[in-house]
C-alpha positions as CSV (number, residue, x, y, z in Angstrom):
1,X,88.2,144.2,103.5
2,X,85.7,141.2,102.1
3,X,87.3,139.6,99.6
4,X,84.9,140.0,96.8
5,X,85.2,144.0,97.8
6,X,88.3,144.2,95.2
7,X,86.5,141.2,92.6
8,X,88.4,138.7,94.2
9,X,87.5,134.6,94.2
10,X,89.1,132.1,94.6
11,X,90.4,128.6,92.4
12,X,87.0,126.7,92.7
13,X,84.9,129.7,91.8
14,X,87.8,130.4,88.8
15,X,87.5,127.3,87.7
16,X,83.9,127.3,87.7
17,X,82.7,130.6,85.8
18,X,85.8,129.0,83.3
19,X,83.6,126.2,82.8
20,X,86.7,123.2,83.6
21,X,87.7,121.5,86.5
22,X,90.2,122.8,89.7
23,X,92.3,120.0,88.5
24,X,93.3,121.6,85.2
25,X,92.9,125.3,86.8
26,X,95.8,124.3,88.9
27,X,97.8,122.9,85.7
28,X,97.2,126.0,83.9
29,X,98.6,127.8,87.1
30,X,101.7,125.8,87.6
31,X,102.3,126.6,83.9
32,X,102.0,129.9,84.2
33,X,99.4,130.5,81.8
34,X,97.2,132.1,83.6
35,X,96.6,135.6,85.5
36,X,96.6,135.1,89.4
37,X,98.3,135.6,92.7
38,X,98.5,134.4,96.6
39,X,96.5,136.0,99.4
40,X,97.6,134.4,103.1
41,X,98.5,131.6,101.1
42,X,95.4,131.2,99.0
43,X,95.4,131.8,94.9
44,X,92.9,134.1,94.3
45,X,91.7,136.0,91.0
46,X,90.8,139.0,90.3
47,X,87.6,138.0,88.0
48,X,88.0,141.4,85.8
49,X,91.0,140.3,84.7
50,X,90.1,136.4,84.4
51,X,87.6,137.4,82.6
52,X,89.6,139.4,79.9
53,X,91.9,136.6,80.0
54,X,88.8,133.9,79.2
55,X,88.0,136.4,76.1
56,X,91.1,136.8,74.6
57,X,91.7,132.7,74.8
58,X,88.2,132.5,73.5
59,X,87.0,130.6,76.7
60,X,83.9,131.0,77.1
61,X,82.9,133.0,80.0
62,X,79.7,131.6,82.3
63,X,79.1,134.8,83.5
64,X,75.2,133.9,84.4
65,X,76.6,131.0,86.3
66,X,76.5,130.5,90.4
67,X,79.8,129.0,92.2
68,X,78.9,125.6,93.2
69,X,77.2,125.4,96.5
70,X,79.0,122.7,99.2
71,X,76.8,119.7,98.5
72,X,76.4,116.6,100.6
73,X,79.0,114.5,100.0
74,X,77.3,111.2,99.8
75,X,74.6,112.8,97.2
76,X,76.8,111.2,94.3
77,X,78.4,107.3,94.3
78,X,81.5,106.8,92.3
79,X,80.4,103.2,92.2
80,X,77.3,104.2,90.7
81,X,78.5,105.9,88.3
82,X,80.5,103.2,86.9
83,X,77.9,100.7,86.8
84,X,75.8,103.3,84.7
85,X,78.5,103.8,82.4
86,X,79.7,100.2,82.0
87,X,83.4,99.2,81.4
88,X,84.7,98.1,78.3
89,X,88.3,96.5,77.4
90,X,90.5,96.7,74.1
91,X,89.7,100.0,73.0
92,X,91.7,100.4,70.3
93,X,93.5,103.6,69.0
94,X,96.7,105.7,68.9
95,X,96.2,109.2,69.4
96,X,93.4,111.2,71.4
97,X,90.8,112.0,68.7
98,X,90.9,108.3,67.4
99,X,90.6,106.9,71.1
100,X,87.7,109.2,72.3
101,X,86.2,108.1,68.6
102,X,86.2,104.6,69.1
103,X,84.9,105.3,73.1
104,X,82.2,107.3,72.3
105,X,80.8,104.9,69.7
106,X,81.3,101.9,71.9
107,X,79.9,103.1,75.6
108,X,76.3,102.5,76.2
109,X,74.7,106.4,76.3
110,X,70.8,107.2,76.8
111,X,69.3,107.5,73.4
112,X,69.1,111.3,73.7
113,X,72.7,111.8,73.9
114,X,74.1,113.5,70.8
115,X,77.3,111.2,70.7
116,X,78.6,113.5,67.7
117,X,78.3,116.6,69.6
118,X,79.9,114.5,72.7
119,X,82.4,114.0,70.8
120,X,83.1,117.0,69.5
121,X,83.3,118.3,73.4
122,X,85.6,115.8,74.5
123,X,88.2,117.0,71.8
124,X,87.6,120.7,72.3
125,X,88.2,120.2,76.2
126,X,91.5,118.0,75.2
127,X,92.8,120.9,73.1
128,X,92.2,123.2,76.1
129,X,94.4,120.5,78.2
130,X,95.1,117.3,78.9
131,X,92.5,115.2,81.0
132,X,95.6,113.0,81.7
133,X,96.0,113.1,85.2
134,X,99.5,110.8,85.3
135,X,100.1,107.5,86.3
136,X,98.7,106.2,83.2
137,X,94.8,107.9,83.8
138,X,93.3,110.1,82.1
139,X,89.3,111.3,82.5
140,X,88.1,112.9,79.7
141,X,84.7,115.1,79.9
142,X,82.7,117.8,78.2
143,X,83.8,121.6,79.8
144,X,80.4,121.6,80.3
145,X,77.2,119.6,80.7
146,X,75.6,118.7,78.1
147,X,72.3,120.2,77.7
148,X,70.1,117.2,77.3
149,X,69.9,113.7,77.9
150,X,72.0,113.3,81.3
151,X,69.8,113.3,84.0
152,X,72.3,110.9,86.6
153,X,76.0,110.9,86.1
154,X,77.9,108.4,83.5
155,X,81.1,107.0,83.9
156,X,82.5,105.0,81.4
157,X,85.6,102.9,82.2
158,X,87.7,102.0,79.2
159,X,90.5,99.7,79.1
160,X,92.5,100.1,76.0
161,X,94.4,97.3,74.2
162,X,97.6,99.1,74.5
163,X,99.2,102.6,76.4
164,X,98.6,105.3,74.4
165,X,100.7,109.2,74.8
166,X,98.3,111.6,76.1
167,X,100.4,114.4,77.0
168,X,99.6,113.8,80.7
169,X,101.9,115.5,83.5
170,X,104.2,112.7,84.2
171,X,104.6,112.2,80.3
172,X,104.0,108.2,81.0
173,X,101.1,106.7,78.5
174,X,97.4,106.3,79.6
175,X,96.3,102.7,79.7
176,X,92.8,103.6,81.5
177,X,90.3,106.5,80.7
178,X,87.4,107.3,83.1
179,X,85.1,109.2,80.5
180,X,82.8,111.0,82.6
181,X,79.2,112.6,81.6
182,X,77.5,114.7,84.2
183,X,74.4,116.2,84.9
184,X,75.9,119.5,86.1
185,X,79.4,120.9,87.5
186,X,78.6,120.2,90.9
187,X,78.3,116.3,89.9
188,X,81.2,116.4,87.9
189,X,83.0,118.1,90.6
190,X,82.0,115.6,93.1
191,X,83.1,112.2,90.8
192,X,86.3,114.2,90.2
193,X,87.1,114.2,94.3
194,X,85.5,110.7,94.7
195,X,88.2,109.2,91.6
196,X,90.6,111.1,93.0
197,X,90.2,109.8,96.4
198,X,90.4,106.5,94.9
199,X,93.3,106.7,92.7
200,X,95.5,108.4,96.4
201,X,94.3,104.9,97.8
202,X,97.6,102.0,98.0
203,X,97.6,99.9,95.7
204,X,94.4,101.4,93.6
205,X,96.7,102.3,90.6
206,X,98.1,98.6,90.3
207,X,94.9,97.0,90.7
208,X,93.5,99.0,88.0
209,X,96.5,98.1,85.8
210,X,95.6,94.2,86.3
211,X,92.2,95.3,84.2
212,X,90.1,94.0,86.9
213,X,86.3,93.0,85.8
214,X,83.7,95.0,86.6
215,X,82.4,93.5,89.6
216,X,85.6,93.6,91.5
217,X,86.2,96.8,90.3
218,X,83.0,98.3,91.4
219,X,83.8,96.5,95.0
220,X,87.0,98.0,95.3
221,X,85.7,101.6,94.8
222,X,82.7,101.3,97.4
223,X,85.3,100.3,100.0
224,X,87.2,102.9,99.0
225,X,84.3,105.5,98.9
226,X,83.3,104.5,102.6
227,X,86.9,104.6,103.8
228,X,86.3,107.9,102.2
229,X,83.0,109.0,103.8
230,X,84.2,108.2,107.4
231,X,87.0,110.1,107.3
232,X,85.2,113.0,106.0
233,X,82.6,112.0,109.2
234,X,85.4,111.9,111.5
């Protein structure tokens, strides 16, 4: 039987009709919060029931939306990315809302950005879950794009002046947050695997806790993007 015979998909399409990221789909599963199952090994949904589920945890539900096409992985650079968003040190602040205040009125943004209704989404995706990832990172984002004045990817590296509890999985503090501002899912998707990569590389985690400056930091991540797109070439 095809699997979307019985309204079955699977984790990247749940997570993107949910409007967050695979990441904090497969929290939300390990937690048990959520309605799905295996199939030969693979979680899969039954999007009836997901969707209920989105509705009664007033999620909102992107019905009109398409799963993300595979796109070419070399179409985004993490490194990029960076460099457009700048990096900043000694952000100062004790809790999340304070934190993502203080970022979102420091970072350089293109003038159309709303940063009120930025910041609004950042908190509103927080309360969903934690954008800590553990080992002291966190990425916060909008769940989804904002509808005017992206047009490339941002991200925003922030240093803060001291660790900060984020409720991340490990349950250790975030001393470094990634704040990310994408055209569209598919971007974000993309930075999210790139970082990721990253972040699984030795070492990457204790360079970043040495608050490197940007032009080392930016070399460090190209190397580890190419290590990154050979493999994927292999």
């Amino acid at each position: 039987m095809p699997r979307n015979a019985d309204h079955r998909i699977d984790l990247g399409e749940a997570a993107h009709f949910l409007g967050i990221t695979p990441h904090a789909l497969e929290r939300w599963i390990r937690q048990g919060t959520i309605p799905c199952r295996q199939s030969d090994g693979e979680i899969v949904f039954s999007k009836p029931q997901l969707k209920a589920w989105a509705s009664s945890h007033n999620i909102n539900w992107q019905e009109d939306a398409k799963p993300p096409a595979s796109v070419d992985p070399q179409a985004v650079s993490l490194a990029g990315a960076m460099m457009a968003g700048g990096f900043y040190h000694n952000i100062i602040g004790n809790d999340k809302p304070v934190i993502l205040k203080n970022i979102v009125s420091t970072i350089h943004l293109p003038e159309e950005v709303d940063r009120e209704l930025l910041l609004k989404r950042l908190i509103e995706r927080e309360q969903l879950s934690s954008t800590g990832l553990g080992h002291g990172i966190a990425v916060p984002h909008p769940r989804t794009p904002l509808k005017s004045g992206v047009e490339s990817p941002i991200v925003s590296t922030c240093f803060l002046d001291a660790p900060v509890d984020y409720d991340t999985i490990d349950g250790k503090p975030v001393f470094v947050l990634f704040l990310m501002v994408s055209p569209n899912t598919k971007v974000h998707l993309q930075l999210l695997a790139r970082l990721g990569f990253c972040l699984r590389d030795d070492g990457f985690i204790d360079f970043l806790r040495k608050q490197p400056d940007s032009d080392a930091l930016c070399r460090r991540v190209e190397q580890v993007e190419k290590r990154m797109e050979k493999a994927r070439g292999a």
